[in-house]
N, C-alpha and C positions, 0 to 999 in steps of 0.2 A: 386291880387298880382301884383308888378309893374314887369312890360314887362322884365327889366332886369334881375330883382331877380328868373320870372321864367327860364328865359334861364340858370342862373346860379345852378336853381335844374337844369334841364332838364342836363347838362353838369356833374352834379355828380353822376344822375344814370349812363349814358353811361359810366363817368371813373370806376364806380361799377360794370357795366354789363361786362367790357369788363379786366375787374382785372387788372386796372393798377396800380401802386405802390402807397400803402396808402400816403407814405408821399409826394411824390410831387401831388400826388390829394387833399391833405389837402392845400401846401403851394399855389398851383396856387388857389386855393378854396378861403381860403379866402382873399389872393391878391387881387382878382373879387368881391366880397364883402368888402371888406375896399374901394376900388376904387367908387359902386355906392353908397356905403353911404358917399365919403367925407372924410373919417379916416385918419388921421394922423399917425397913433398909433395903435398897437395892443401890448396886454398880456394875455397868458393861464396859467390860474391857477389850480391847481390840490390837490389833497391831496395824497402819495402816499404811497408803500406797508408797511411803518412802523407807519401809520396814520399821517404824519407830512403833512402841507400844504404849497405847494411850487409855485412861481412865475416866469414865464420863458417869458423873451419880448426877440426879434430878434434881433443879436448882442451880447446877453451878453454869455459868455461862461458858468456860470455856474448857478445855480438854486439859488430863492430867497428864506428863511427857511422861513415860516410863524407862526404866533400860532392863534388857535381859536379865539380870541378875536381880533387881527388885521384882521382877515379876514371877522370879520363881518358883517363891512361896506357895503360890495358889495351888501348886501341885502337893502341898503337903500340907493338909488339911489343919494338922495341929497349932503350925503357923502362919496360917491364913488370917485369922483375925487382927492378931499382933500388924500384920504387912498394911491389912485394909485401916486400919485404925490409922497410920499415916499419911491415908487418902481423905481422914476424915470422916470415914465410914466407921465410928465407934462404936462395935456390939461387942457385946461377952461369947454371941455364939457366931458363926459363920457356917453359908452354905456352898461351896463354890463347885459349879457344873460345869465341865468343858465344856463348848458348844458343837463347833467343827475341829476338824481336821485340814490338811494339807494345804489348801488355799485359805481356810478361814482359821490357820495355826494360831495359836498364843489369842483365842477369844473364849472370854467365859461370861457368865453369869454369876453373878454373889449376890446373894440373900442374909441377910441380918439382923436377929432377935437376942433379947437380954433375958429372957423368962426361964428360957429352958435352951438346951441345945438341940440339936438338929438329929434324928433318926436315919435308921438306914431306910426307915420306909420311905421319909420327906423324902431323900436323897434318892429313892429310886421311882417316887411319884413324879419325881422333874424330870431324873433320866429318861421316863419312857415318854414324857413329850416334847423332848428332845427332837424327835425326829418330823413330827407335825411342827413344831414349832420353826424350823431352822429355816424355813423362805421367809419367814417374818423378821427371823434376827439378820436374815444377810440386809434384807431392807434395810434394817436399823443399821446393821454395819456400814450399807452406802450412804445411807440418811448421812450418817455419824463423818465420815469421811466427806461427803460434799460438803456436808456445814463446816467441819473445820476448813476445807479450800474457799470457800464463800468469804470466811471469816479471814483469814489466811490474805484475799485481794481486796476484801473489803479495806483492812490495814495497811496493804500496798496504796490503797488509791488514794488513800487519805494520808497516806507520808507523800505521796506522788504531789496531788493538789496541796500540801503543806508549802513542799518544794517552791510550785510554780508561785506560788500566791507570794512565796517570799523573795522569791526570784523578782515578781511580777512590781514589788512594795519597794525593795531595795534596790534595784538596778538604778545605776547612774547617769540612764542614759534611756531616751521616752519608749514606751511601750504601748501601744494603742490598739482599737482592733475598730472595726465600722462596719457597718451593713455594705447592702448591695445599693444602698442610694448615697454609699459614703456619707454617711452619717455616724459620727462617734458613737460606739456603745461601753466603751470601756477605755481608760489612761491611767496611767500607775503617775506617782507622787514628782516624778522625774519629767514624764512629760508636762504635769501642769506646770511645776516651776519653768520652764523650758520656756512654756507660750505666758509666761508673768501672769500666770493664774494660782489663784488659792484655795478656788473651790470648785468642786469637780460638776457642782451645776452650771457652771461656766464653759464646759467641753460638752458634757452627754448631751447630745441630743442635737448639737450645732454639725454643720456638714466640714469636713475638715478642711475643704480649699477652701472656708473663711479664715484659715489660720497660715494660708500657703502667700509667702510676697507675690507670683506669678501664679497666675490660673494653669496656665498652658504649661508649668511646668507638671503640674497634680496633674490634669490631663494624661499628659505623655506617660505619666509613672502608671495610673489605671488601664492604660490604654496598654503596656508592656505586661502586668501583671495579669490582664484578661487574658491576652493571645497564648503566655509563657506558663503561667502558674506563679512565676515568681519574679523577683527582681533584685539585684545585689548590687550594693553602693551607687546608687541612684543618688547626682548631686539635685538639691533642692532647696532654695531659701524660706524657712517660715517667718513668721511674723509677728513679733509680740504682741499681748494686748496694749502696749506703748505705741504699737506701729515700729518697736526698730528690728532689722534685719537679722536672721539666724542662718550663718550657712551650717550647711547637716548636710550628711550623707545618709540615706534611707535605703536597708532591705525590707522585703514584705513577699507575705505570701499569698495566698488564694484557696480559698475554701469552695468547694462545689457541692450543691446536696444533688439526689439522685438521677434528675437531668440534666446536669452537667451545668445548670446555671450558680454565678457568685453569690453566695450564703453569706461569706463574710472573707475578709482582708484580716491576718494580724501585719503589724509593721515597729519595724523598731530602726530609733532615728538615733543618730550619733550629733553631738553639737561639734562641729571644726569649724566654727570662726577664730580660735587662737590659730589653729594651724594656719588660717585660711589671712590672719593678721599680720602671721610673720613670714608668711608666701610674699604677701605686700612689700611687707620691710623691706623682707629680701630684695623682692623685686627693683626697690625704689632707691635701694642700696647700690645692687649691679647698674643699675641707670646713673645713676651718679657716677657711679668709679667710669663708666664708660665714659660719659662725659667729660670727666677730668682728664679721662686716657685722653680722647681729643686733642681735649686743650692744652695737653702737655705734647702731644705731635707737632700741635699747630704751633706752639710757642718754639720747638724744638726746628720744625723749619722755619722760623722764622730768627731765631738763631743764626741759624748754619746763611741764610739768607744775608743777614747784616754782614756777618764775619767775608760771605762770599762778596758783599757791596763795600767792605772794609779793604778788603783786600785787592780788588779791583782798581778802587781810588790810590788806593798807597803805588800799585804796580802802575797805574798811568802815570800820576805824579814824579813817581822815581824814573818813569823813561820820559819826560818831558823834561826835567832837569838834567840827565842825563845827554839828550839832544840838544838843550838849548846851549850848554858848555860850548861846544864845541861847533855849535851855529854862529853863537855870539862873535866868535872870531874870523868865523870865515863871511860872517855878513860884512865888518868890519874891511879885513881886507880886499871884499870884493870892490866895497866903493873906495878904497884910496886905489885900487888895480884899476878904477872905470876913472880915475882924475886921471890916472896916470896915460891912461889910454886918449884921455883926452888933452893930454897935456904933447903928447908923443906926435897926436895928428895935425894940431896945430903947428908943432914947431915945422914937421915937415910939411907942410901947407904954405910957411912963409920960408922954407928952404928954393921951393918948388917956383913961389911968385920972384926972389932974388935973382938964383941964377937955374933956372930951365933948364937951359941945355947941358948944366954939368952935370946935372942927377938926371937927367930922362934915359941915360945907359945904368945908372942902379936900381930905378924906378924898375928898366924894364927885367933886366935880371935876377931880384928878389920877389918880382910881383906885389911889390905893395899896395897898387889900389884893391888888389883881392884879399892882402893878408887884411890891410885896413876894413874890408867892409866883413869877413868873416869874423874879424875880430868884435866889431860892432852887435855881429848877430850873438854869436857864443856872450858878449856880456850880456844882451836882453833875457836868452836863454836863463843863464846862469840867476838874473836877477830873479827873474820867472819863477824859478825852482825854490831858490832862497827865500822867497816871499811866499811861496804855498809850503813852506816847511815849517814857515815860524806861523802862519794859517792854524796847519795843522798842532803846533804845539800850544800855541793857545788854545782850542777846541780841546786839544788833552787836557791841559790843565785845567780847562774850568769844568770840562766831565770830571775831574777827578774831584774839584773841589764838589760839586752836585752829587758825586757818586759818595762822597763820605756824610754827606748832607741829609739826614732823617727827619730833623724837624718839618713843620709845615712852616713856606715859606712864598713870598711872591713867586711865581715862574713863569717863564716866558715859554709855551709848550713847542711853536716857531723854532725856536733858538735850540732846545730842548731835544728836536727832534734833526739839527743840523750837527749838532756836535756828536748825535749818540751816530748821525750816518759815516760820521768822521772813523771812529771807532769800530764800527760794524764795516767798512771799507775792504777791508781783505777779505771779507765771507762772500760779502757781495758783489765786487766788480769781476768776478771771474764766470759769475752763471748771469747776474741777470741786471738791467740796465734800470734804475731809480729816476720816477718821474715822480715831482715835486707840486702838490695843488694845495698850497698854503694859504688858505683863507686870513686876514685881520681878525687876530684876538688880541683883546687885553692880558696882562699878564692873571692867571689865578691861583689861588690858594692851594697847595702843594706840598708834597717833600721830591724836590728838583732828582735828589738821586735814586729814590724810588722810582718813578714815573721815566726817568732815563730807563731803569734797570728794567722796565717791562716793556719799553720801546726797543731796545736792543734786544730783547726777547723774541717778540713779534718778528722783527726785521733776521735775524738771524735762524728763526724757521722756516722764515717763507723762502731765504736763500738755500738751506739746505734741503728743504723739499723741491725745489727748480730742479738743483740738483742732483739728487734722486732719483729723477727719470731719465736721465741719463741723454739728455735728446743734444741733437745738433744745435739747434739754434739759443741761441740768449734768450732770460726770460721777462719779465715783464712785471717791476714792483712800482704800486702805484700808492704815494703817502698823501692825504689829503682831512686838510682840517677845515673846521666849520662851527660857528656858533648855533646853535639850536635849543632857544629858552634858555633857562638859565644853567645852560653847560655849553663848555666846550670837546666835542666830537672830534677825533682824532680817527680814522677809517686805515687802513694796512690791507692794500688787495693784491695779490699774484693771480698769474697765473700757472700756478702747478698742478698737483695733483687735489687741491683740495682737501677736506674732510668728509668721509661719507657720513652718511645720514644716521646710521644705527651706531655709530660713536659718538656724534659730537653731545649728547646726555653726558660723555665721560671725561670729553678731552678737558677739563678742570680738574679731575681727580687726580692727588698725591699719587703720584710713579705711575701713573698710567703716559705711555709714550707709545707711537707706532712708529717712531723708529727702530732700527737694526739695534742688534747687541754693540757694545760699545759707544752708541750712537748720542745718547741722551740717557736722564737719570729720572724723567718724568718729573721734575718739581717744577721746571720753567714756567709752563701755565699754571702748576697749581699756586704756586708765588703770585705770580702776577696778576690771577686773581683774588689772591687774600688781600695783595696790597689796594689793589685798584675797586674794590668790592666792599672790602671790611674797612681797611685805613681811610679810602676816602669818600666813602657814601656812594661810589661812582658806581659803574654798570660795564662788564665785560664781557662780550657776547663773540659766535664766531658763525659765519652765513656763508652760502657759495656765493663766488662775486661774480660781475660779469663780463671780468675777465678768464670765467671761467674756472679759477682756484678757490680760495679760502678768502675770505673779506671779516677779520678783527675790527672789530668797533669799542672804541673807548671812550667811554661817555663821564667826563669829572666837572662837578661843582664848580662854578667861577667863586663861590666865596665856601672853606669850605665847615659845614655844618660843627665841627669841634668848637669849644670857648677860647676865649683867647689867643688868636693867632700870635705868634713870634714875634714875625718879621712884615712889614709891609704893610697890613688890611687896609689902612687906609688910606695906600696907593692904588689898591689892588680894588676897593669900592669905589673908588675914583674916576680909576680908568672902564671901571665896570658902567658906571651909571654915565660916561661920553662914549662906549661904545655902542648902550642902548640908546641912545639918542640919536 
């Protein structure tokens, strides 16, 4: 072995013996070796952990890829230099050593000089330290392989951080992170525009519930993200530096370092004030249309109301005409029948004072003075009747004129309440007996056929509730009116079954009735309070009376609050300002 080459084993067992650092025992190694062979040039090749084969000469920063078939050459010495020369490895001569075998397959050593070529001796002064040298080169061979993985994550982490950073620049939507004292440390370009900031000395360093509308909401979100780790679609309003409102929805995380206390918070905020504008809309949208739905109920019963007070006046009207036909003539000849009667008992009166004794066998035969005085009673009767017929067909007629009657008008609530009892007559003289407590009012301001149409309301539930219970005896309706300040009070008390207590919040409600099926349509109170409530400023209430049933109270303006009355006013102030006197 030449003299040199053994000094230069001798030198790699002591750097072995004495564990000095693989890699600079390799690089001075083979420095010592390239110098007594003459080399120009060195390159180590290798094959590494994902079987690819790579080429690494001094100087170059990063590894050559190789493929099997380029690598071939190395085994055939003639064209090895041709191969290395496309590594950049330019010599005229080449030396190329296998190094290992099996696990260290496809790794060599090349050597390269221009002066001379390479001997069988060079070639076998390398060979024989081959075998000392190979823990150095496996070194180099893991050296070689970590540093390309190094290098390998190093460019991972730096596309990785690319990524974020561009993630972190571009997103549309605020990106922040804060300490443990919530204190900003970081906002991307999204969030400052967000909080009407331009410059990012205007966040770093300020605590971030100066930028929250509500304390207590930042609170609650710290307060979820300590106990959970995290938080998703967290609502929260910031705040501009204008002062105006931002609704956002906010997730965020929680950073812990090694005792489990908060290092730091990322968070990323979404702006939904449009969503959150046309939730509004919406909302104030459906509010409306509900409202109109309303008013178009309330218009629609009040419809079906007139046509039901149209139709009410036209059908009394038509049977008041109807009856007075044929009253008109039999009032007629009941008084020529009552001359006639009277004409009959005079002549036999002065039959009776001529001659006496010729008629006192007819007298007593036909019974005259009983036909005579039965005759007398049958016409009082008869007149009796006649006159509560044509009573009542007056009371119809002018209910009907009051029932087609909508304007506001003078009205006598008195009269008002005699003629609607005229009409309500057949509901009510079969269950319950009407007592009359009609106070002095002057006439007030009104629509006469409305105010009928809710007194016949009133008056025909309390009779059908008497009746309803079904009981033996007649019931007990008590109408009674009153001035009190500047209204007049109208009171309707039975005693039936009442209203209990956890209804009457409802008995004014559209279709609500607690009568039977068939029984009612539930609009009656709700009418009667739109009319008496809405139409005339008035007050419609329902209380137990102490008669024990339901006590209706109706409470109307004597003048009433609309501009320009129709008819009357300043009959109706008249009588107003002599009744307060």
């Amino acid at each position: 072995m030449n003299p040199e080459v053994a000094a230069i084993a001798d030198e790699v067992s002591y750097a072995l013996a004495n564990e000095e650092e693989d890699e600079k025992a390799y690089e001075a190694t083979i420095l010592r070796i390239a110098a007594v062979l003459g080399a120009q040039g060195r390159v180590f090749i290798y094959r590494d952990s994902q079987g690819d084969i790579r080429a690494l000469t001094p100087g170059q920063p990063n590894d050559i890829l190789l493929t099997d078939d380029q690598a071939s050459p190395l085994s055939r010495g003639d064209e090895a230099p041709v191969f290395l020369a496309t590594l950049g490895f330019a010599f005229a001569y080449a030396l190329v050593i296998p190094v290992a075998r099996n696990a260290m397959d496809a790794c060599f050593m090349a050597f390269g000089r221009n002066d001379r070529p390479f001997d069988e001796d060079n070639a076998a002064a390398v060979a024989g330290l081959i075998p000392r040298l190979s823990p150095l080169i496996s070194a180099r061979y893991r050296l070689a392989r970590s540093e390309r993985a190094r290098r390998e994550a190093e460019r991972a982490l730096k596309r990785n951080e690319e990524r974020l950073e561009r993630l972190f620049e571009e997103s549309h939507d605020m990106i922040y992170s804060v300490d443990n004292d919530d204190t900003i440390i970081s906002i991307n370009s999204a969030g400052l525009a967000l909080l009407g900031l331009r410059e990012n000395s205007k966040a770093i360093g300020k605590e971030f519930s100066s930028f929250v509308y509500t304390g207590t909401d930042r609170a609650g979100l710290l307060k979820k993200v300590a106990s959970q780790g995290y938080v998703d679609n967290f609502e929260i309003i910031l705040k501009k530096a204008s002062g105006e409102p931002v609704f956002c929805i906010e997730s965020a995380y929680c950073f812990r370092d090694a005792s489990g206390k908060t290092s730091e918070i990322l968070g990323f905020i979404k702006d939904i004030s449009e969503r959150i504008m046309q939730e509004r809309e919406l909302w104030k949208t459906n509010m409306e249309l509900a409202a109109t739905n309303s008013k178009l109920k309330e218009a629609e019963v009040l419809m079906v109301q007139h046509e039901k007070l149209a139709s009410i006046g036209q059908l009394a009207a038509g049977v008041a005409h109807e009856i007075n036909n044929p009253l008109s003539f039999l009032m007629s000849n009941h008084t020529v029948f009552a001359q006639f009667a009277k004409t009959i008992r005079s002549a036999w009166e002065a039959i009776l004072a001529s001659s006496p004794g010729a008629v006192e066998g007819i007298k007593d035969r036909f019974d005259i003075a009983y036909v005579l005085s039965e005759m007398d009673t049958m016409l009082a009767e008869t007149n009796d009747g006649l006159t509560r017929i044509m009573a009542i067909v007056r009371n119809l007629k002018s209910f009907a004129r009051e029932e087609m009657q909508t304007t506001i008008v003078s009205y006598d609530i008195n009269k008002g309440i005699e003629n609607t009892l005229i009409v309500a007559r057949n509901e009510i003289k079969y269950v319950a007996d009407v007592e009359l407590r009609l106070g002095e009012l002057p006439e007030i301001e009104a629509s006469a056929g409305e105010i009928n149409q809710v007194l016949l309301n009133l008056l025909v539930n309390s009779a059908q509730a008497i009746e309803g219970q079904k009981r033996k005896d007649r019931g007990h309706i008590v109408i009674a009116t009153k001035g009190v300040g500047d209204r007049a009070v109208c009171e309707i008390s039975d005693d039936g079954p009442g209203v209990p207590d956890e209804l009457r919040h409802r008995i004014f409600d559209p279709f609500f009735t607690t009568k039977g099926p068939g029984k009612g349509t539930g609009l009656g109170l709700s009418i009667s309070y739109d009319l008496i409530v809405k139409k005339h400023m008035g007050a419609l209430s329902v209380e137990r009376s102490s008669l024990g049933g339901a006590l209706f109270r109706i409470e109307l303006p004597f003048l009433h609050p609309a501009v320009g009355i129709e008819d009357g006013q300043d009959n109706v102030k008249g009588a107003l300002q002599e009744y307060s006197a």
